[in-house]
Z-matrix of the N, CA and C atoms (Angstrom, degrees):
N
C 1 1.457
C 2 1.524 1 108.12
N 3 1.491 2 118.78 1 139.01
C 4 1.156 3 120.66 2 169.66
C 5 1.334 4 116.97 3 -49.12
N 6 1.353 5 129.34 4 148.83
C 7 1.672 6 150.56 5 156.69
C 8 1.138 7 115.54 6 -73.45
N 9 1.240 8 126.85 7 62.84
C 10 1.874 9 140.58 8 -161.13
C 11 1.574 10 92.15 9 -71.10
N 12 1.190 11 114.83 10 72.24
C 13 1.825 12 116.94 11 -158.02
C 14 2.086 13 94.81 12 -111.79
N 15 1.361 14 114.30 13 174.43
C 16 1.272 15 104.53 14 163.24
C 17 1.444 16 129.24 15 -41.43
N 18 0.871 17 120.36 16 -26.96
C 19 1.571 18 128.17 17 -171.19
C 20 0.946 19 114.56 18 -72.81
N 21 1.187 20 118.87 19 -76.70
C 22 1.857 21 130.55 20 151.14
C 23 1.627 22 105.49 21 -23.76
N 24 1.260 23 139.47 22 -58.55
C 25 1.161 24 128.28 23 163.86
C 26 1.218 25 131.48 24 -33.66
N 27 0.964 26 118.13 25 -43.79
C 28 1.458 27 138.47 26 -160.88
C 29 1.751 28 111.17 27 -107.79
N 30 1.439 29 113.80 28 -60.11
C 31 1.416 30 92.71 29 -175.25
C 32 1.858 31 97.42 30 -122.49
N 33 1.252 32 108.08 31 25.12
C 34 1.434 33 73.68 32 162.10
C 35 1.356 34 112.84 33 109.03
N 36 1.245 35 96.57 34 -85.72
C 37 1.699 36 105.04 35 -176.45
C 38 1.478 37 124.60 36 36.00
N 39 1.520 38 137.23 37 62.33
C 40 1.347 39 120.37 38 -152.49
C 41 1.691 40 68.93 39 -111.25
N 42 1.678 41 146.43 40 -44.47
C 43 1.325 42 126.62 41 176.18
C 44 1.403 43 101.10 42 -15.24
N 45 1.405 44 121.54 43 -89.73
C 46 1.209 45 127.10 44 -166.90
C 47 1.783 46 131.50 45 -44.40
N 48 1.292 47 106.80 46 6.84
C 49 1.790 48 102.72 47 166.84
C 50 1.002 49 112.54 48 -98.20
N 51 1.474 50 117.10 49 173.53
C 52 1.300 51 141.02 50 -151.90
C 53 1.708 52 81.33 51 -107.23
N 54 1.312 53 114.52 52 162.94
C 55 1.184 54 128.80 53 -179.18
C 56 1.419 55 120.32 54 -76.01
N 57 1.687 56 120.83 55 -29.00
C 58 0.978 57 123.80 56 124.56
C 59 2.059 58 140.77 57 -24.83
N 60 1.039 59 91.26 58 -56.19
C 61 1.116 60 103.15 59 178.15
C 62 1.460 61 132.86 60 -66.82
N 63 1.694 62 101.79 61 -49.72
C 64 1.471 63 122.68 62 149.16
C 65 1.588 64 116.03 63 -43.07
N 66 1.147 65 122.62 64 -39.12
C 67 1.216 66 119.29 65 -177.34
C 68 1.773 67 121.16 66 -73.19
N 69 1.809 68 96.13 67 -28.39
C 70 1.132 69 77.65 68 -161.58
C 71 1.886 70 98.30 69 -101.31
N 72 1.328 71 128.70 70 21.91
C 73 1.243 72 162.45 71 166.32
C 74 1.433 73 86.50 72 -72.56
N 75 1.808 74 128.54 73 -71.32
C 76 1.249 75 122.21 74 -157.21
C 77 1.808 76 105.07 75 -86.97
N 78 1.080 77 125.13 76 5.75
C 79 1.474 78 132.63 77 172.49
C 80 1.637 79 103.75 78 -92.71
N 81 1.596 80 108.33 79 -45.64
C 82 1.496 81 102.32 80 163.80
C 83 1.618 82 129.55 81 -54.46
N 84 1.014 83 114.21 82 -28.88
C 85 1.666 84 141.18 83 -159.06
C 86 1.477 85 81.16 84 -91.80
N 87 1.156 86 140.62 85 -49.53
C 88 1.689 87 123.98 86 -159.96
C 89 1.669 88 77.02 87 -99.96
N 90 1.088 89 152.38 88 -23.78
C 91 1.565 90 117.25 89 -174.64
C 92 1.784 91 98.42 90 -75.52
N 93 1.041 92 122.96 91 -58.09
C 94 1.327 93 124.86 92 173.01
C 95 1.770 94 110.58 93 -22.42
N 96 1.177 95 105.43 94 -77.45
C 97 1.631 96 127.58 95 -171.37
C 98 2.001 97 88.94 96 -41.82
N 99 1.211 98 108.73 97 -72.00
C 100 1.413 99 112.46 98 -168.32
C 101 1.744 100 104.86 99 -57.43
N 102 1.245 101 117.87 100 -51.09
C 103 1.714 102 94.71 101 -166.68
C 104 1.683 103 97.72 102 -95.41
N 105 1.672 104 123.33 103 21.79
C 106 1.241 105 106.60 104 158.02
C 107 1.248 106 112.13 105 -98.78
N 108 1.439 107 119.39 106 -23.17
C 109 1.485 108 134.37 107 -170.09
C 110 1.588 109 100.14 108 58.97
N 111 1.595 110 94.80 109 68.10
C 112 1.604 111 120.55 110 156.41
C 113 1.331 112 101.66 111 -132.36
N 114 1.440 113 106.04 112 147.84
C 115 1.117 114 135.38 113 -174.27
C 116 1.727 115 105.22 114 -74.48
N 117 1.278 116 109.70 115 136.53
C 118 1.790 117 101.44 116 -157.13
C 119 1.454 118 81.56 117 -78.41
N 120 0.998 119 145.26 118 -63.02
C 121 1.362 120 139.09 119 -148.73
C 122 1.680 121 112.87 120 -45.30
N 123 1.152 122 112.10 121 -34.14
C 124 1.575 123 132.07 122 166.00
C 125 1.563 124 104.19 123 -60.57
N 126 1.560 125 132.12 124 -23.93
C 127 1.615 126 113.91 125 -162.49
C 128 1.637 127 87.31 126 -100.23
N 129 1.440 128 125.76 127 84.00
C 130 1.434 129 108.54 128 143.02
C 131 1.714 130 106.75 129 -78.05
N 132 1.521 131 107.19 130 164.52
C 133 1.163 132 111.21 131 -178.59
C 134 1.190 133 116.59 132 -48.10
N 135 1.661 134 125.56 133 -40.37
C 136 1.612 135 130.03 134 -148.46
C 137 1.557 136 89.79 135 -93.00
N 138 1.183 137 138.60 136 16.44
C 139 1.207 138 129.98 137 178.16
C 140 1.224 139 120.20 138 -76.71
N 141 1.151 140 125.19 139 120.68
C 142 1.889 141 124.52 140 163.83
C 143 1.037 142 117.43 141 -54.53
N 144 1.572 143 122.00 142 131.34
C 145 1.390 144 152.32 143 174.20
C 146 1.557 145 97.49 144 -19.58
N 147 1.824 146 98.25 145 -75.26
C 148 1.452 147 103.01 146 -157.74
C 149 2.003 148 105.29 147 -98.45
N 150 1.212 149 108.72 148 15.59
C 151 1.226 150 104.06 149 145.72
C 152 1.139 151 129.78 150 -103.17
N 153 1.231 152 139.50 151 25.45
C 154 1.722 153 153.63 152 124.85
C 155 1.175 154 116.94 153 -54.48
N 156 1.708 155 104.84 154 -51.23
C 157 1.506 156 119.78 155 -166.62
C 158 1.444 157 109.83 156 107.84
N 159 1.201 158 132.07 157 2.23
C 160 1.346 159 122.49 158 164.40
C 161 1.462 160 107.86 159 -51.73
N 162 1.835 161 94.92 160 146.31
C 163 1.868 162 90.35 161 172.68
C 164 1.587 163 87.41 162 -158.68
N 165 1.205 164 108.09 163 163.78
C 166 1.560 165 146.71 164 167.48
C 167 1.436 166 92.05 165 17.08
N 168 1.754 167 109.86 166 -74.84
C 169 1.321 168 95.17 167 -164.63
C 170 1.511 169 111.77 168 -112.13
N 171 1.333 170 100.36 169 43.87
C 172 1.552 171 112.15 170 159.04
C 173 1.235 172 112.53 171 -93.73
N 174 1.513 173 110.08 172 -28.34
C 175 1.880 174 112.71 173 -173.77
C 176 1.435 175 92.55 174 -91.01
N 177 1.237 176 126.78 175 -17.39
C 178 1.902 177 107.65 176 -175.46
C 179 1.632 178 94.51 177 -86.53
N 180 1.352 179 124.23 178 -39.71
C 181 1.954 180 109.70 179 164.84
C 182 1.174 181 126.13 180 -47.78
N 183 1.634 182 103.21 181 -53.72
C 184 1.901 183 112.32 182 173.91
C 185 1.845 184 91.67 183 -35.23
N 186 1.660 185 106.09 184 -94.11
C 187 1.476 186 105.77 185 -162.24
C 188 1.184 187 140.21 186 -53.85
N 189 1.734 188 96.83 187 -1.41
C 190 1.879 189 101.17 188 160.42
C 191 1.558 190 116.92 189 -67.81
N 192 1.293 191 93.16 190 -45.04
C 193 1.619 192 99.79 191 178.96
C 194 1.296 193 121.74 192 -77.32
N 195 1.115 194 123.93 193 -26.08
C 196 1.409 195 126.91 194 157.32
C 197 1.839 196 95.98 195 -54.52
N 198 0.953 197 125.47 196 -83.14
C 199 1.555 198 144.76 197 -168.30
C 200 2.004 199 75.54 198 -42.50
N 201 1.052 200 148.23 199 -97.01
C 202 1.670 201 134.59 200 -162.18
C 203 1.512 202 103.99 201 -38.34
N 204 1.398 203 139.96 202 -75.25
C 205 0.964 204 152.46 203 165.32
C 206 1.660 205 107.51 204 4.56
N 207 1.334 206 110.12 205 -77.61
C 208 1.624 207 130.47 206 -166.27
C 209 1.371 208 97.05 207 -90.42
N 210 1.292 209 124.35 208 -37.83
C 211 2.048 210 116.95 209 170.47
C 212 1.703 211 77.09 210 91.41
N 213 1.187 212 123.90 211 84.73
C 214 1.397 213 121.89 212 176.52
C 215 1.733 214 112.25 213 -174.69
N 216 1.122 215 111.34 214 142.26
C 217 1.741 216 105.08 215 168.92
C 218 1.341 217 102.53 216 -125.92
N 219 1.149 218 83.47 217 100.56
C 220 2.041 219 114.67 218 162.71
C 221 0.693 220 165.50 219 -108.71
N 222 0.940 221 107.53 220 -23.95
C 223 2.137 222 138.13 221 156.67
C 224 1.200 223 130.33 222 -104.25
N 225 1.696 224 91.18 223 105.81
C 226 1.520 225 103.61 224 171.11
C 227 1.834 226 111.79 225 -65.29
N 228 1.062 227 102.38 226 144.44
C 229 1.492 228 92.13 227 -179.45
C 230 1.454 229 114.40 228 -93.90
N 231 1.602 230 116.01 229 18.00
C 232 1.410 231 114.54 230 -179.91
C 233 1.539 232 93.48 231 -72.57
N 234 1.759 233 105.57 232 -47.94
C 235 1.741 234 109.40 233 -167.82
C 236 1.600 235 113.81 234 -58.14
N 237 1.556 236 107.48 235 -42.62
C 238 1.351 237 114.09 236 -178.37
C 239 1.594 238 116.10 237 -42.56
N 240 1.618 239 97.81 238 -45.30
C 241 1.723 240 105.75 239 172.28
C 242 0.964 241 124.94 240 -51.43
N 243 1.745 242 125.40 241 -35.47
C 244 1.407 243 135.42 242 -135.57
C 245 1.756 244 71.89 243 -98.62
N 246 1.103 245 140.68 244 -25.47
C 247 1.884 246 115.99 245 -160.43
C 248 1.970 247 92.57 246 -94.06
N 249 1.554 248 86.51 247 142.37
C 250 1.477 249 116.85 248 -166.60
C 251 1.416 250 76.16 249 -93.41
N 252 1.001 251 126.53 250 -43.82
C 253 2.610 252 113.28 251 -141.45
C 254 1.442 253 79.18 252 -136.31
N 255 1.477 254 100.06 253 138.60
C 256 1.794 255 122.10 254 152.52
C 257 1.548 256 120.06 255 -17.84
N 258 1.524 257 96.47 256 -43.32
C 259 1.592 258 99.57 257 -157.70
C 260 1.366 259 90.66 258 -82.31
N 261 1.421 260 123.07 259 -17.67
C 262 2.061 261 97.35 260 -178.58
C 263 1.478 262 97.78 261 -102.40
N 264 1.563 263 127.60 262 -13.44
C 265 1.505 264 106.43 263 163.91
C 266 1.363 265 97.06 264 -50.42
N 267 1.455 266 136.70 265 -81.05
C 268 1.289 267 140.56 266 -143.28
C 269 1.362 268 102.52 267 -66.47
N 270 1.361 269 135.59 268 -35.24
C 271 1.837 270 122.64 269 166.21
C 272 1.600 271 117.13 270 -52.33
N 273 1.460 272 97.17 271 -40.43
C 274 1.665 273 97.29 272 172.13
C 275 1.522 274 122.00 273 -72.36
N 276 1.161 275 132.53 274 -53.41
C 277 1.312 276 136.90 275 115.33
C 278 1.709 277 117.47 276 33.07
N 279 1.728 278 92.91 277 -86.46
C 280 1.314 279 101.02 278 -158.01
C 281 2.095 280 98.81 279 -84.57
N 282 1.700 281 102.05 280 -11.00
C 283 1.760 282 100.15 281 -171.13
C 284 1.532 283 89.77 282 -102.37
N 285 1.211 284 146.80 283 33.04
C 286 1.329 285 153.31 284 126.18
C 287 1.763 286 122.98 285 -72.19
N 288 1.277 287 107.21 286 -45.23
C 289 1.559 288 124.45 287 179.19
C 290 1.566 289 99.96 288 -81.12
N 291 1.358 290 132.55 289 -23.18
C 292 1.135 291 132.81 290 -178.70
C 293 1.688 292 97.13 291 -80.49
N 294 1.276 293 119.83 292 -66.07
C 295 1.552 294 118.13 293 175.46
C 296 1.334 295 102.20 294 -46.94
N 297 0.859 296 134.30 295 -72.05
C 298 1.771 297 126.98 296 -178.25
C 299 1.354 298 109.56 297 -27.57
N 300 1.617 299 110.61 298 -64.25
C 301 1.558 300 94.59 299 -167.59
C 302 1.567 301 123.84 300 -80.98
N 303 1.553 302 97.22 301 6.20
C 304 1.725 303 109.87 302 -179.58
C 305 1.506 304 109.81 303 -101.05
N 306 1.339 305 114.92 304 2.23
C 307 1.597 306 148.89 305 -178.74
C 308 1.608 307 86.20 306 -90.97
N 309 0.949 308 114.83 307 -92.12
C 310 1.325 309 128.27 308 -159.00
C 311 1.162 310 115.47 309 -52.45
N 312 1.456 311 122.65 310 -47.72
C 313 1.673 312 126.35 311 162.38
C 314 1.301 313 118.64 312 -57.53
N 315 1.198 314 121.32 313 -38.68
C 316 1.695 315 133.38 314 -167.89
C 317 1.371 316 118.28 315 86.97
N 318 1.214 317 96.16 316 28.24
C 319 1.634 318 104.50 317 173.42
C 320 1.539 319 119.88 318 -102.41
N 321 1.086 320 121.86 319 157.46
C 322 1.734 321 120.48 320 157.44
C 323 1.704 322 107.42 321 -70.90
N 324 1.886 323 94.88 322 135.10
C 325 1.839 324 90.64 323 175.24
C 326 1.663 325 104.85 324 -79.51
């Protein structure tokens, strides 16, 4: 599982995933695109929220389907609000699914 850590926040780093990981970055990227009804080609990471056009209750669809997707309730939608750019929806995103599965194993993520 990705390390949805500062770094990843910030610059990106998709060189550095596992192919796994990349994938599931680009599975996030089409749930977004589809329950925002943005055009994927428009979601690079560095993109602003509301220069896509995502709004309010585009991020409470995104995290339902994320939340069906993974069989999980995880997203508060206060946090969902708080991300300005793609790339920290999907760090928050992906450091929710990390607590889950470090929940579920009994490990620290």
């Amino acid at each position: 599982m990705i390390v949805f850590n500062q770094r990843f926040s910030e610059e990106g780093c998709m060189a550095d995933l596992t192919e796994n990981d990349a994938a599931l970055v680009a599975r996030l990227l089409e749930i977004i695109a589809s329950e925002g009804l943005v055009n994927r080609d428009k979601l690079d990471l560095s993109a602003e929220v509301e220069d896509i056009g995502l709004e309010l209750d585009d991020l409470t669809l995104i995290g339902n389907a994320i939340e069906r997707e993974f069989d999980c309730d995880m997203l508060p939608d206060e946090e969902m609000q708080a991300c300005t750019t793609v790339r920290q929806l999907v760090a928050l995103i992906g450091r929710r699914l990390q607590e889950r599965a470090a929940d579920q194993s009994g490990k620290a993520p």
